[in-house]
C-alpha positions as CSV (number, residue, x, y, z in Angstrom):
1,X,-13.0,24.0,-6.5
2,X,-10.4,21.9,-8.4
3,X,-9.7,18.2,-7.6
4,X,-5.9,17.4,-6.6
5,X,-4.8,14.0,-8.3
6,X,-2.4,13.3,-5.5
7,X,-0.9,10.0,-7.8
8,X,2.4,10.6,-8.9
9,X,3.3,11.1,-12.9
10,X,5.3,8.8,-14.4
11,X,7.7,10.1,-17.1
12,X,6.4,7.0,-19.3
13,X,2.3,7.4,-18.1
14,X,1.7,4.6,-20.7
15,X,3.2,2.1,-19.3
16,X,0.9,1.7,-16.2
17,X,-1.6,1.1,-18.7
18,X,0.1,-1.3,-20.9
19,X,1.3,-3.6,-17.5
20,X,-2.4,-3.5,-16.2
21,X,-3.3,-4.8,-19.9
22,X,-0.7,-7.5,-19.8
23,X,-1.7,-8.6,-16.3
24,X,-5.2,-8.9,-17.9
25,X,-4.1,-10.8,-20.5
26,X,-2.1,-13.2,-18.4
27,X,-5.6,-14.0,-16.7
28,X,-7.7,-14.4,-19.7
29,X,-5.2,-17.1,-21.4
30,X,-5.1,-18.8,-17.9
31,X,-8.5,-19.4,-17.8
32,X,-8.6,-20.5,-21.6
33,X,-5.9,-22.5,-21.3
34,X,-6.9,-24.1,-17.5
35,X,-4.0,-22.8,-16.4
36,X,-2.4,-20.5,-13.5
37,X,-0.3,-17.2,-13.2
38,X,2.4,-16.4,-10.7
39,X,2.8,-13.1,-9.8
40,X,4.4,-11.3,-6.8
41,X,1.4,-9.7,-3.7
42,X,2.8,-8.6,-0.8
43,X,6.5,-9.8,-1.3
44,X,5.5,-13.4,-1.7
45,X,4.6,-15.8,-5.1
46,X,1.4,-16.6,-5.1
47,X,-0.3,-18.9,-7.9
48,X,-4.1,-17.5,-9.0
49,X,-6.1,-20.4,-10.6
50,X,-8.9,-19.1,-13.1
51,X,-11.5,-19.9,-10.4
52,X,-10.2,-17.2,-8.7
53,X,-8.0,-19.2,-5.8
54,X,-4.6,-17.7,-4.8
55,X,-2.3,-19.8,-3.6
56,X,0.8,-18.8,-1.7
57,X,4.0,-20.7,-2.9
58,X,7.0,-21.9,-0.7
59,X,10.6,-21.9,-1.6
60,X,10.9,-24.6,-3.6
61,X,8.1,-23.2,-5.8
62,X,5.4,-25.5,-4.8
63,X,2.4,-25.5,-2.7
């Protein structure tokens, strides 16, 4: 029996793959650098360290 792929098809299917690459990239210069990323999860800014902690930020863009 076939498998359905039940995700939908982008006109443009490379660019999934090229943001997931840039996301990646963002991380690895982070954590060279000692540095963070902001990036939206779940409607909010949140800052990831390199450790791996993810901080939520308020509205004036601090912690």
């Amino acid at each position: 029996m076939l498998e359905q792929n039940n995700e939908p098809k982008r006109k443009y299917e490379w660019l999934s793959k090229w943001v997931k690459m840039t996301g990646e990239r963002a991380r690895i210069d982070a954590k060279v650098n000692n540095t963070f990323i902001v990036y939206e999860k779940d409607g909010k800014l949140v800052k990831e360290f390199p450790n791996g902690d993810i901080v939520p930020l308020n509205k004036n863009g601090d912690l």
